[in-house]
C-alpha positions as CSV (number, residue, x, y, z in Angstrom):
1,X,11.5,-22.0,-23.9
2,X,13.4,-18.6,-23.9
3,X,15.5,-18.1,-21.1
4,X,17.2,-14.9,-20.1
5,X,20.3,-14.3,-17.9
6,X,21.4,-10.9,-15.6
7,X,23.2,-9.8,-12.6
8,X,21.3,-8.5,-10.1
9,X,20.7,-4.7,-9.7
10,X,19.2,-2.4,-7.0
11,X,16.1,-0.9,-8.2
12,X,16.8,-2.3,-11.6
13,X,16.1,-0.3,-14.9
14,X,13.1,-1.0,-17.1
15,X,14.8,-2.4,-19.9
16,X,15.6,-5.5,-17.1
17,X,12.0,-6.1,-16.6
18,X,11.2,-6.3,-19.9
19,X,13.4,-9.0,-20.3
20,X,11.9,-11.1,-17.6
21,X,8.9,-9.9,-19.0
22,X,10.0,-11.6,-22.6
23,X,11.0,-14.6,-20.8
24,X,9.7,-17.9,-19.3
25,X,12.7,-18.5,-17.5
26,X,14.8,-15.8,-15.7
27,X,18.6,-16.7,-14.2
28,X,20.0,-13.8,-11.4
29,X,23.4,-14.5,-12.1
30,X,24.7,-14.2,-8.7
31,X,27.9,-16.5,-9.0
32,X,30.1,-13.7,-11.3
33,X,32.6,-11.5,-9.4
34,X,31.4,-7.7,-8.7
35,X,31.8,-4.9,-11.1
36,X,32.8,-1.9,-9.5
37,X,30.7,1.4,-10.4
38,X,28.5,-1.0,-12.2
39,X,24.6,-1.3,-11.7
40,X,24.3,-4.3,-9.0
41,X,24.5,-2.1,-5.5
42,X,23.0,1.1,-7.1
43,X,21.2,2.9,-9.2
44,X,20.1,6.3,-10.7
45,X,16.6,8.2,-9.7
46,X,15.4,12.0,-10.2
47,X,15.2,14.5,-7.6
48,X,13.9,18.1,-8.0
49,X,17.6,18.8,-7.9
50,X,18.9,16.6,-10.6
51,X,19.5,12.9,-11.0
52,X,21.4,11.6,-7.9
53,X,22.9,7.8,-7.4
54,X,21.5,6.1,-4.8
55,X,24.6,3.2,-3.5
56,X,24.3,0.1,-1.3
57,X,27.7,0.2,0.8
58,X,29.5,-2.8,0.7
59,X,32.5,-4.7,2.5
60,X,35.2,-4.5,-0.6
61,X,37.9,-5.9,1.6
62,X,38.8,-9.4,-0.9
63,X,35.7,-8.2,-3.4
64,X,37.7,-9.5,-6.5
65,X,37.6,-12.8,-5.0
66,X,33.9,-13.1,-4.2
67,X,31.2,-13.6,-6.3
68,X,27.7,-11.3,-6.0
69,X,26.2,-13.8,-3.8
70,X,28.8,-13.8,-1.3
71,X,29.4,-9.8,-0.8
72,X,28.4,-8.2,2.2
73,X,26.4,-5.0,2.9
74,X,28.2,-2.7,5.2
75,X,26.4,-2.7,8.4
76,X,28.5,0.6,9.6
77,X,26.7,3.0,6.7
78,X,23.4,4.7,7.5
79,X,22.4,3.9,3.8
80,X,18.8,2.7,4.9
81,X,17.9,5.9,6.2
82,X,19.9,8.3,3.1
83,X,18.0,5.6,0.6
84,X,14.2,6.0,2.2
85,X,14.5,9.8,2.7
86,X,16.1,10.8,-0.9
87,X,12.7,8.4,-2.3
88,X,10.2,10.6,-0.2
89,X,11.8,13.7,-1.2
90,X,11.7,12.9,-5.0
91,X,8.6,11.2,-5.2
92,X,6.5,12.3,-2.4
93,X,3.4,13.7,-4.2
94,X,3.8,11.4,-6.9
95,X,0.4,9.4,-8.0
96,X,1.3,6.1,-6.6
97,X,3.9,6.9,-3.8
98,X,1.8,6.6,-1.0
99,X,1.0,2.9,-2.8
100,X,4.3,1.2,-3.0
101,X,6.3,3.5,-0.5
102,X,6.0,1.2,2.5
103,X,6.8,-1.7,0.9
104,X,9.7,-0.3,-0.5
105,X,10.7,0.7,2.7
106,X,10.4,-2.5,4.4
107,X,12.6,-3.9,2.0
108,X,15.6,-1.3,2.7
109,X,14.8,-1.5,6.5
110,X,15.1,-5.4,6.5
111,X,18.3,-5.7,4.0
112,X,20.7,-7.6,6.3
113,X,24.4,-8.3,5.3
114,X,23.9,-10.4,2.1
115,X,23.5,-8.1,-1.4
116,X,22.8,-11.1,-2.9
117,X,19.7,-12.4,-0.8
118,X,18.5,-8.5,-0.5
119,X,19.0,-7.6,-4.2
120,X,16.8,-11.5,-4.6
121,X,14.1,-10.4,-2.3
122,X,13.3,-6.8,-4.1
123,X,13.1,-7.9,-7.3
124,X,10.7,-10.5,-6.2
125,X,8.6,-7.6,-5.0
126,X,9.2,-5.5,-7.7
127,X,7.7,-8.6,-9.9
128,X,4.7,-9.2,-8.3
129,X,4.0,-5.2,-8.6
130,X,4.1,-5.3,-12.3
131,X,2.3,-8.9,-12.6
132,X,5.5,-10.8,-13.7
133,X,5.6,-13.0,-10.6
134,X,4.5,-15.9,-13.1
135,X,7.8,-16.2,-14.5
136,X,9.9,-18.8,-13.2
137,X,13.1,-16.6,-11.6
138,X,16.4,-19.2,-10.6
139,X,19.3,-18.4,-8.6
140,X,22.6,-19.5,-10.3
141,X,24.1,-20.0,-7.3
142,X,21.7,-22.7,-6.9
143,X,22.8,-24.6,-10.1
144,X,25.9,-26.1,-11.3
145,X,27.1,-24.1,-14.0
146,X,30.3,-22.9,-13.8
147,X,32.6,-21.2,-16.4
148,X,33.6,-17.4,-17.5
149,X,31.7,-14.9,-19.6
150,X,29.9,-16.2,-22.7
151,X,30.9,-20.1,-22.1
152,X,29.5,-19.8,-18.7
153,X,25.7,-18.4,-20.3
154,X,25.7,-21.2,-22.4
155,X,26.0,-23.2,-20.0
156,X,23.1,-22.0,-17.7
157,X,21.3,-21.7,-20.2
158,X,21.5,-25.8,-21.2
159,X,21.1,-26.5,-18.1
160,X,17.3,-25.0,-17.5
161,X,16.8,-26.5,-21.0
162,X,16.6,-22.9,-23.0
163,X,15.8,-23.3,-26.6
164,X,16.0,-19.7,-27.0
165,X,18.6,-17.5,-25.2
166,X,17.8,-14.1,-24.9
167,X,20.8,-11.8,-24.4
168,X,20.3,-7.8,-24.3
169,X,21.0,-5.7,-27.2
170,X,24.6,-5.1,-26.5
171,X,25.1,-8.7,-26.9
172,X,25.3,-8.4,-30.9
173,X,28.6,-6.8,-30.1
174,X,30.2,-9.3,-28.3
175,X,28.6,-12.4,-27.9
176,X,29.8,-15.6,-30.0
177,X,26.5,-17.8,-30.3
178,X,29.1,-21.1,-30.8
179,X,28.4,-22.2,-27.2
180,X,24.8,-21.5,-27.2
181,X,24.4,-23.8,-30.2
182,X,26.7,-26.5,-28.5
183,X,24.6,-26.2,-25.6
184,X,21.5,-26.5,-27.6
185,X,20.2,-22.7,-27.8
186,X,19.7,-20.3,-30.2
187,X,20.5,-17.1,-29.4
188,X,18.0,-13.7,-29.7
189,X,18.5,-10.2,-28.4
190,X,16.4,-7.7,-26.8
191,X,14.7,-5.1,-28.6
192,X,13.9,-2.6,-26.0
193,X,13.0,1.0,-26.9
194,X,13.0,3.0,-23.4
195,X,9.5,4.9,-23.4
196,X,9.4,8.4,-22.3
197,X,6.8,9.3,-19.7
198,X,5.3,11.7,-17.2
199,X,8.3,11.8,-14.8
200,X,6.8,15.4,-12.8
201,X,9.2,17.9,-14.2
202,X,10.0,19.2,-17.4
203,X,12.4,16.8,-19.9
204,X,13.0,13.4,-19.7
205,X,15.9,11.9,-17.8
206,X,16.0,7.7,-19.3
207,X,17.3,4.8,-17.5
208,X,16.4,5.6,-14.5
209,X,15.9,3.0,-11.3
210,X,12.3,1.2,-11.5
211,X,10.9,3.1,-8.4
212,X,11.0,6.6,-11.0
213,X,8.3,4.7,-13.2
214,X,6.4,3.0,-10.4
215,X,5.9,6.1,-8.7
216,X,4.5,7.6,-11.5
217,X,2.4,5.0,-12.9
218,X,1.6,2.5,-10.8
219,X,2.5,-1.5,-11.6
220,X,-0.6,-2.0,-14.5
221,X,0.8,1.1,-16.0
222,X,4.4,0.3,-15.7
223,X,3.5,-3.1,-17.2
224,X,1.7,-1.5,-20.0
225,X,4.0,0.4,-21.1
226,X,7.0,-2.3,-21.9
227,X,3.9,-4.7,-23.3
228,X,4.0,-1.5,-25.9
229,X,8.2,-0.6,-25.7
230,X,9.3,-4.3,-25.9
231,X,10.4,-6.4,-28.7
């Protein structure tokens, strides 16, 4: 069984799904402290003015204390509203806008205070758009793992029984497979080229949020394009 691990994101990348998508078993590693500037509460998509950040506003009061699960939007921002209207006016036109659009929306519109329980709920949309809702996704805030950094993987990943754990590429930089094999799990990594496609506009701007691809090509074509760009 391979089993991959990852902090959540807002309108994660498509190298993320294409880990799911190389798992059976996917952990959102909600009980690790925050990185500021990181990936979790935003993300990157193309307007016909450039590429512009799109941020969930959080409470930071204590942050560095807190795991992912237990931060708290800021109810005080008018994100919601900035996040829909920057979507319509970079996508709007787009072949499959008007197809995920709303539902997209609902999910920004009904984000309450927890980034963790939002961030949980979108990418279980997201998933069922690109037909990876199969794969068994587990909260690690609902198991009993606990540890720091690699030691803390290992872990997790003994626990939901992984024979195989499947770390992204940057892993082979860092990561000491010693407590993956005490834990019973051989480690793999990722091999995920990003594919270039029709964004609207001249060039190519990579890593961009999931909506950029969705809008573009729809779910079947988003999903067949990392069957052919995944390792």
């Amino acid at each position: 069984m391979i089993v991959s691990i990852h902090q959540p994101a807002y309108l994660p990348w498509l190298g993320y799904f294409d880990k799911i998508r190389c798992s059976d078993v996917f952990v959102f590693l909600d009980t690790v402290q925050l990185e500021k500037n990181g990936f979790v509460n935003r993300n990157r998509v193309r307007t016909s003015s450039g590429v512009k950040w799109l941020t969930v506003p959080l409470l930071m009061k204590g942050h560095t204390e807190k795991s992912i699960g237990e931060m708290r939007i800021n109810p005080a921002s008018n994100w919601k509203r900035k996040h829909i209207a920057t979507l319509a006016q970079a996508y709007r036109g787009r072949p499959h806008y008007e197809r995920y659009a709303g539902g997209i929306e609902h999910l920004i519109e009904g984000a309450g205070d927890s980034l963790g329980d939002f961030l949980f709920e979108m990418l279980g949309f997201f998933l069922g758009e690109l037909g990876l809702d199969g794969r068994r996704i587990l909260r690690a805030s609902g198991l009993g793992a606990v540890g720091s950094r690699a030691e803390l993987l290992a872990r997790i990943a003994g626990e939901v029984g992984a024979e195989v754990y499947l770390s992204g590429s940057a892993g082979r930089e860092y990561l000491e497979p010693a407590p993956f094999r005490e834990a019973g799990s051989e480690v793999a990594y990722q091999d995920f080229r990003h594919p270039v496609y029709d964004q609207g506009a001249p060039g190519f701007e990579p890593n961009m949020g999931i909506v950029d691809a969705l809008f573009q090509l729809g779910g079947e074509g988003v999903a067949e394009m990392l069957e052919r760009a995944g390792g």
